[in-house]
N, C-alpha and C positions, 0 to 999 in steps of 0.2 A: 681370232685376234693374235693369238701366240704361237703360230704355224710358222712365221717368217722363219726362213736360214740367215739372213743376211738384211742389217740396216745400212740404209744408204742415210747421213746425217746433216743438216746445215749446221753450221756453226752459228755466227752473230743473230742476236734474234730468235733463236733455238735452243742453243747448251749455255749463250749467256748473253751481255748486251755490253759491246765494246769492254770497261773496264768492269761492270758490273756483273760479280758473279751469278748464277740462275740456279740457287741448291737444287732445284728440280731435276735441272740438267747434269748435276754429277751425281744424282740417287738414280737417275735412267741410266747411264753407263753403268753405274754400278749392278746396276741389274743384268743387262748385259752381259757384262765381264763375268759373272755371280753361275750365268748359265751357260756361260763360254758360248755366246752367240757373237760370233763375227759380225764385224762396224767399220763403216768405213766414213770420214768427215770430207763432205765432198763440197768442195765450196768456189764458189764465184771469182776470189779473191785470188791475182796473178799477181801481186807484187811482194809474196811473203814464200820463202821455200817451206817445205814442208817438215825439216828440221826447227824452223823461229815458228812454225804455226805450230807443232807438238810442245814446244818450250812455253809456249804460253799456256796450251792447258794446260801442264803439269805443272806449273811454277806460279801461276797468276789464280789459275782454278782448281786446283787438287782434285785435275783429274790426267792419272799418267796415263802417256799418249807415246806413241812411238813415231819415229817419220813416216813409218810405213801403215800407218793407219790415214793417212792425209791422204787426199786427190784435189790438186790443188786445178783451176782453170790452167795453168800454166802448164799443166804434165798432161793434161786433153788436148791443149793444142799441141806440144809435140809429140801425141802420139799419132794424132788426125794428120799430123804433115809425114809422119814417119811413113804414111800410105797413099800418099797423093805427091810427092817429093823426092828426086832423087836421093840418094846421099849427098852429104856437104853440099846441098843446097847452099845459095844465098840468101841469107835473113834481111830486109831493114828493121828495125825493132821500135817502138814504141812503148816504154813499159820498161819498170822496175828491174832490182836483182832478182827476185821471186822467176819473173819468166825470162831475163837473158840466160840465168843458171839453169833452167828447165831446156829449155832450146838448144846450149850449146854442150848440156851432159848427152843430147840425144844427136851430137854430130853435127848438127848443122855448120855454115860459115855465118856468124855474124858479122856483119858488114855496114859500113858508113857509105852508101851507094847508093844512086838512082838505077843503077841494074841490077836489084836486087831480084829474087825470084818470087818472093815475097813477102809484104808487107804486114807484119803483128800488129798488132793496135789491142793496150791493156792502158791501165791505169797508168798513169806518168805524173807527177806532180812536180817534174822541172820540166816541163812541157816549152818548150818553144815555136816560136813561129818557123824559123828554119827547119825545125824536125818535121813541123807539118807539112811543108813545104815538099820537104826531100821523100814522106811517105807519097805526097800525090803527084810530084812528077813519076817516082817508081810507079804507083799504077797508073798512070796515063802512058808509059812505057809498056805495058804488058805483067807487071809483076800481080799475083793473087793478093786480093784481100780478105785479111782473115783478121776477126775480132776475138779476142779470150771474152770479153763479155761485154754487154748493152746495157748494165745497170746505170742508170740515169746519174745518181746520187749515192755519196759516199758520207755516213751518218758519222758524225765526230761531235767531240764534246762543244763545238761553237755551234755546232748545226751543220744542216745538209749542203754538203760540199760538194763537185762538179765532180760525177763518177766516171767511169770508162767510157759509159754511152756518149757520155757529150764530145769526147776526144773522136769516136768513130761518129760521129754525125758530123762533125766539122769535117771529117774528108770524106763522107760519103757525097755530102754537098759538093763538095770541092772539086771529085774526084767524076758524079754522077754515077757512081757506079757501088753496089750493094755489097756489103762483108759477106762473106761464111762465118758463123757464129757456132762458136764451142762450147761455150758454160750457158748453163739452168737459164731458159724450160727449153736452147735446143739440144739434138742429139747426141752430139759427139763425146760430149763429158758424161752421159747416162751409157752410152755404146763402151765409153772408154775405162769407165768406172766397173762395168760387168765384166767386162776383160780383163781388170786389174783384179779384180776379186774372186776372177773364173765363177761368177754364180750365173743366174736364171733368172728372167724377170717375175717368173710366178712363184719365185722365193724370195722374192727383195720386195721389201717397201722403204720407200723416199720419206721422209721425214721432215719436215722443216715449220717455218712462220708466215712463209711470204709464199701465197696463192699464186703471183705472175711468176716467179722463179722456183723455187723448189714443188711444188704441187702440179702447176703445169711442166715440169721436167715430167715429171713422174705421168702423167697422163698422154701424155705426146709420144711416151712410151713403151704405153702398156704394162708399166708397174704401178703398183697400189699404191697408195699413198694416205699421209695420217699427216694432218693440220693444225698444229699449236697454236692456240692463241694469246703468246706469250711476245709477239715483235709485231711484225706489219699488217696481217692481216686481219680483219675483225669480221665478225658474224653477221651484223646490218651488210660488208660488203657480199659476203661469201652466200648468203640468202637469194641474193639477186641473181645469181650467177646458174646458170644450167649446167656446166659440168659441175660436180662437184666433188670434193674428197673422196675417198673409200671412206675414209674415220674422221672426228673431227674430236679435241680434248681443251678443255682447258690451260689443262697445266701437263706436263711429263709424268708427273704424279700419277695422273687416270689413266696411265696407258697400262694394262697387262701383259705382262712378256710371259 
């Protein structure tokens, strides 16, 4: 249980729940930290840089964080374009500060164009119909589709609000034509995440709450993984299910570092 070099982490749902903090989850880091075991917070979430995601642990949850412990979707997808994409590529963007700042620290040209080279699709919450428009003329022109992520639903204090999924389902409709996907359970953010940490996948386990997202990340790629049942995932579902966890805990509590 306590061989790992290296934790891959979720956030929401995992080390807390939106504003609510989860003591579980800063006595796990602190365990961590305690045995100088390298961590990394690898999360779905492209509308926040990795600087305002560190500020919230440290200031909201007392637990200090640095920007460079974050792997945000937004810094997977432009590390996946850094290797399929000339330089200063054309971007159209869909999506927050979190990934235009990601996208244009890594060179790109963001652009307001239907020639773009290709089309992001994250979370946007001043979403228009013209932006959806101008993403699906650009790929009915030839430009690539790339989604930071397909989470359906984005959990807030009124309730489940319309997450990135439903922005790239509207153009894949639109469009007929299927994203490349970066964040949890596909590749590119587990491929981009071990890169950024330089480890090994038989030294990393994935960590999280949510069995379709952080668990099948970690299974789809041959690292282990340990299932909290502290956010989305529950045990009646996880029973039914044939693949299943390496480990599975209640709380952060039970886990031995």
């Amino acid at each position: 249980m306590s061989d790992y070099k290296n934790y891959f982490i979720d956030l929401d749902g995992t080390i807390y729940q939106g504003k609510i903090k989860y003591p579980s989850g800063k006595r796990f880091i602190d365990r961590l930290r305690a045995k100088d075991i390298p961590y990394l917070f690898v999360t779905n979430n492209s509308t926040k840089s990795p600087l305002a995601v560190a500020k919230n642990l440290s200031e909201n949850h007392n637990i200090p964080t640095t920007p460079s412990q974050i792997y945000t979707s937004a810094m997977a997808t432009a590390d996946y374009l850094k290797n399929i994409l000339p330089k200063q590529a054309k971007l159209y963007i869909i999506g927050e500060l979190g990934l235009i700042e990601a996208l244009s620290a890594a060179n790109f040209d963001v652009v307001d164009s239907t020639s773009a080279d290709a089309v992001i699709v994250g979370l946007d919450r001043q979403i228009t119909y013209d932006k959806m428009a101008q993403a699906t003329i650009a790929i009915q022109n030839g430009a690539k589709f790339i989604a930071t992520n397909t989470d359906t639903n984005l959990p807030t204090e009124n309730g489940m609000m319309p997450g990135a999924g439903a922005l790239v389902a509207a153009i894949q409709t639109a469009t007929n034509v299927a994203p490349t996907i970066i964040a949890k359970p596909a590749s590119p953010i587990m491929l981009g995440a071990l890169n950024y940490m330089k480890a090994t996948k038989d030294e990393t386990i994935m960590v999280g709450d949510n069995y379709h997202t952080d668990i099948l990340a970690g299974i789809n790629n041959g690292i282990d993984t340990l299932l909290v049942y502290s956010g989305v995932s529950t045990k009646d579902q996880i029973a039914k299910l044939a693949k299943k966890p390496t480990y599975e805990v209640d709380s952060l509590d039970d886990w031995s570092i």
